[in-house]
MISENU-822128 format. One line per field, with one value per residue (C-alpha): residue in one letter; x, y, z. Coordinates in nm, 4 decimals, m for minus. Layout:
% MISENU-822128
aa <- (A, ...)
c1 <- (X, ...)
c2 <- (Y, ...)
c3 <- (Z, ...)
//
This chain:
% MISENU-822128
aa <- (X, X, X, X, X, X, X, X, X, X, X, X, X, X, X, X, X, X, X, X, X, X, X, X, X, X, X, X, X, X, X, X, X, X, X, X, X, X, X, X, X, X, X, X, X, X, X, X, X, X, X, X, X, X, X, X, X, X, X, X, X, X, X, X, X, X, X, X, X, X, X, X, X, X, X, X, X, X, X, X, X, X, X, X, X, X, X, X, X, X, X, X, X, X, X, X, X, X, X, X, X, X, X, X, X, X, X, X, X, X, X, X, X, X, X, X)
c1 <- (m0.4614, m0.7837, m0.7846, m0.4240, m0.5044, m0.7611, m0.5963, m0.3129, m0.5329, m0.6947, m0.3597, m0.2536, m0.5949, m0.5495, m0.2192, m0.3816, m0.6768, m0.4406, m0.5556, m0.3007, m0.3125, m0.0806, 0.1677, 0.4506, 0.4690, 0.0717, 0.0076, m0.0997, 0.2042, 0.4615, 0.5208, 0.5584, 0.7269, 0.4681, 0.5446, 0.3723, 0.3830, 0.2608, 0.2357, 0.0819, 0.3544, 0.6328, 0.6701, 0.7039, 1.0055, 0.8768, 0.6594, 0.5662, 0.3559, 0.1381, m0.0577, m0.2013, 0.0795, 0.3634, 0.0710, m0.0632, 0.3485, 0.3984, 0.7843, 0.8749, 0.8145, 0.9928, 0.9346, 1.2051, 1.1438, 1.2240, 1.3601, 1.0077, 0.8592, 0.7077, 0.7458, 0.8760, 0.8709, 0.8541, 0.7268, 0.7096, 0.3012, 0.1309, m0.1202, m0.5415, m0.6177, m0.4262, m0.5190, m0.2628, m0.2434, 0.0250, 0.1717, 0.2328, 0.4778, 0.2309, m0.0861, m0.3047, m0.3515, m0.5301, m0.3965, m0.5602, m0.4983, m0.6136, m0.8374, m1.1304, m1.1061, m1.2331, m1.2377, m0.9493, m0.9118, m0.7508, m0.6294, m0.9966, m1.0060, m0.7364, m0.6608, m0.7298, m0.4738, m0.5381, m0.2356, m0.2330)
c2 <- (4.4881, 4.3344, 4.0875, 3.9796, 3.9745, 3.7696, 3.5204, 3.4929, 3.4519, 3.1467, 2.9707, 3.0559, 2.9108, 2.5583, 2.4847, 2.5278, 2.3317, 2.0724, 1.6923, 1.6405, 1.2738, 1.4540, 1.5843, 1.4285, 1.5780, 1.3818, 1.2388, 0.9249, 0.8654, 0.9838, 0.6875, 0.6549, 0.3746, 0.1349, m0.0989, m0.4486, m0.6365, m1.0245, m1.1016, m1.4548, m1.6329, m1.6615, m2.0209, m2.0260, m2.1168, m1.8586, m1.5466, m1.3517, m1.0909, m1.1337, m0.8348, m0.6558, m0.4225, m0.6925, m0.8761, m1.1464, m1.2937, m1.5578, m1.5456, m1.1491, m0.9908, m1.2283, m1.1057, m1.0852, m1.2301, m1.0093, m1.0897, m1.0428, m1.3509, m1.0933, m1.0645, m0.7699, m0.5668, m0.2492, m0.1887, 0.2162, 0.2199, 0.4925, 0.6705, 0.5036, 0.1819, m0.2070, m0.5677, m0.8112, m1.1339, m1.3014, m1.6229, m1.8080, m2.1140, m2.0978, m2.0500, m1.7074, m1.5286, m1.1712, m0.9180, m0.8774, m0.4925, m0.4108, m0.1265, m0.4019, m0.7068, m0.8699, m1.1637, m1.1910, m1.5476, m1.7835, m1.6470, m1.6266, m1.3462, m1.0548, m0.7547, m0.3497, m0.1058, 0.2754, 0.4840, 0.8398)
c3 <- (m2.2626, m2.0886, m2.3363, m2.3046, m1.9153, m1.9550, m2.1376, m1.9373, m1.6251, m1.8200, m1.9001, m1.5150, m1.3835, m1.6604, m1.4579, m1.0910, m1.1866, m1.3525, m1.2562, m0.9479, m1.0846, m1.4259, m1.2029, m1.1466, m0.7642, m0.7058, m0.4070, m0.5551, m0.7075, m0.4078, m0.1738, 0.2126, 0.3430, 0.5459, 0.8507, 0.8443, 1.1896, 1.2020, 1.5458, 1.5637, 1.4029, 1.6827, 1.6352, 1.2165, 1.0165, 0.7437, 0.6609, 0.3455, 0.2475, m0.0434, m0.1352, m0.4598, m0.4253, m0.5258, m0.7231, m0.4659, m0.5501, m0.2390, m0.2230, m0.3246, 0.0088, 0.3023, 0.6393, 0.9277, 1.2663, 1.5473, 1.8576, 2.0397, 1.7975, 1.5493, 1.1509, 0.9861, 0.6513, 0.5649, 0.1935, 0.0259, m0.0570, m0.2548, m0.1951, m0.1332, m0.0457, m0.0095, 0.0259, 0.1768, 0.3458, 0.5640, 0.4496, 0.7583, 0.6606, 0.3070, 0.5064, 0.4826, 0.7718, 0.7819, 0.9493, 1.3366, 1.3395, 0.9672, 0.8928, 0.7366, 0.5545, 0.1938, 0.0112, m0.2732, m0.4385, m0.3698, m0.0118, 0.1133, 0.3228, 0.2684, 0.5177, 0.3941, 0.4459, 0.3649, 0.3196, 0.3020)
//
């Protein structure tokens, strides 16, 4: 009996210490959907968002002008950490409110996101 106990607490305790990154429910692998704002652009024809998440692709993520002059797009992101850059009628622009910044070729420098 102690031994049957024993081993069932062992099988119980493999699926709570399961990697979260195995389970289909992880964190890392739910999205959230994530608001990007480019506010120095009120006078461009065109904006897109070029990021790691849609990989660096110029043309996939169009942004919407508002009727205040801003760009808008809202993009489901997973879980840790993103680099983007604003395409400004083809020119990079890094994002003025973005949690840090880094170098990613051949945009020079690219904006960080964290989502969590």
């Amino acid at each position: 009996m102690v031994t049957q106990l024993k081993k069932n607490m062992k099988s119980t305790m493999n699926v709570v210490m399961e990697s979260p990154a195995l389970s289909p429910y992880s964190a890392r692998r739910m999205t959230k959907p994530v608001n990007f704002y480019c506010p120095a652009a009120p006078a461009a024809s065109q904006v897109n968002l070029a990021a790691d998440f849609n990989g660096w692709d110029p043309g996939s993520l169009p942004m919407q002008r508002r009727p205040d002059g801003w760009w808008y797009i809202q993009v489901p992101l997973t879980h840790g950490y993103h680099q983007y850059v604003f395409l400004v009628d083809g020119k990079p622009m890094a994002d003025p409110h973005a949690t840090g910044t880094v170098e990613v070729e051949p945009f020079g420098r690219a904006s960080v996101l964290a989502v969590s």
